[in-house]
N, C-alpha and C positions, 0 to 999 in steps of 0.2 A: 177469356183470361189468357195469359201471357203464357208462352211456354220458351224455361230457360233453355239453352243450348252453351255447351262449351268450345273454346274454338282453340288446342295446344297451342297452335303456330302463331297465336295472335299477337302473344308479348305481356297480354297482362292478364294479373291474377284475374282466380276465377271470381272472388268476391267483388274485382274490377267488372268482370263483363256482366255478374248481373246489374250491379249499378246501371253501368252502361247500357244495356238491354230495355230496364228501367226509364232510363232518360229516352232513349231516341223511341220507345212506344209511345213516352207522354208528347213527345216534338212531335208524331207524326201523325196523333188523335185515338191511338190503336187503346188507348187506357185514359180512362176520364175519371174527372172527381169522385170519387166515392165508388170508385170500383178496388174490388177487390186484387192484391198481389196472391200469389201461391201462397198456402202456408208453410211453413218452413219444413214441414214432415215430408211432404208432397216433392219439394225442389231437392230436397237429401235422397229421397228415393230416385226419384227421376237421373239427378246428374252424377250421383256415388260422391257426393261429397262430404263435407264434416258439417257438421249444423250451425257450427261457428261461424263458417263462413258465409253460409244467408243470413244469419244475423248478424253479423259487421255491415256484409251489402244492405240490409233492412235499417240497420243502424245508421249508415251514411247519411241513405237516403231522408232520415225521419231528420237527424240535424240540415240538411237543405233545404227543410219545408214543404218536400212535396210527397211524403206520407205520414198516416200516422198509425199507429199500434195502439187497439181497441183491445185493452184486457180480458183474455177470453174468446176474441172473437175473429183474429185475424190484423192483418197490417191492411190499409186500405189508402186509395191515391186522396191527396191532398187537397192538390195544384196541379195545374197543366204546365208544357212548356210550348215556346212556338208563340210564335207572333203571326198567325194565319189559320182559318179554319181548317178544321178535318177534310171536308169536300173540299177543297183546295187543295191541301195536300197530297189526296187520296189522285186525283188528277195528275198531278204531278207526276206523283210514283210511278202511274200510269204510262206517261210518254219515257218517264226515264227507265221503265222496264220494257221500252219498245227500244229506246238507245240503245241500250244493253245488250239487248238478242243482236241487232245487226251489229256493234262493235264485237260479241265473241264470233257470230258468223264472217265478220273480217278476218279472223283466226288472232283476237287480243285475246289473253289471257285475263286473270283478275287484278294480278300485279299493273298491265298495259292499263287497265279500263283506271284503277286506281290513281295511277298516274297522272293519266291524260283530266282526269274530274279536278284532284290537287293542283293540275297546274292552270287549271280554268279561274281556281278559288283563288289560288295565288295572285294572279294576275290580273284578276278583275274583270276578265272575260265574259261577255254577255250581257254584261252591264252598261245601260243607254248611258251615253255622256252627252249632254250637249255643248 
């Protein structure tokens, strides 16, 4: 099961990052069809927030189509997102949490490593052309 986390510095509301938290679990296979999210009691306790606000985030996400709310029983995932398997992804992660250690062991910061990933994306970096 997913555990939320809050992040001040990050720029958007809390009800944003759990959406957000939401999406990039289902992108990266950590939450599949028919599993279950926290229920809303659980995520007020956990984060100290107002109950509204997992329910607007709960509410987002059900208009997106990728959960739905079982009366009685909890909100549960829909839909997945991602165009690639879990064991694909999961690989991934893998080497780019091997990038990571040796970019902050170069002494980057989060801001630098941040940087240097957006201007790969930007630019199309990595990407075969023939």
């Amino acid at each position: 099961m997913i555990q939320f986390h809050l992040d001040s510095g990050s720029g958007l509301s809390p009800y944003q990052q759990v959406v957000q938290q939401v999406r990039h679990a289902l992108r990266l296979g950590l939450l599949r069809e028919g599993d279950q999210l926290p229920k809303v009691k659980d995520v007020v306790a956990q984060l100290a927030i107002n109950p509204n606000t997992v329910l607007k985030a709960y509410r987002e996400l059900e208009l997106s189509g990728l959960v739905e709310a079982r009366q009685g029983s909890g909100t549960f995932v829909k839909a997945g997102l991602g165009s690639t398997s879990p064991e694909v992804m999961a690989a991934l992660r893998a080497r780019l949490a091997v990038w990571v250690r040796e970019a902050r062991e170069a002494g980057l910061d989060a801001e630098d490593i941040d940087a240097l990933v957006r201007s790969v994306l930007a630019n199309g970096e990595g990407v075969a052309v023939a």
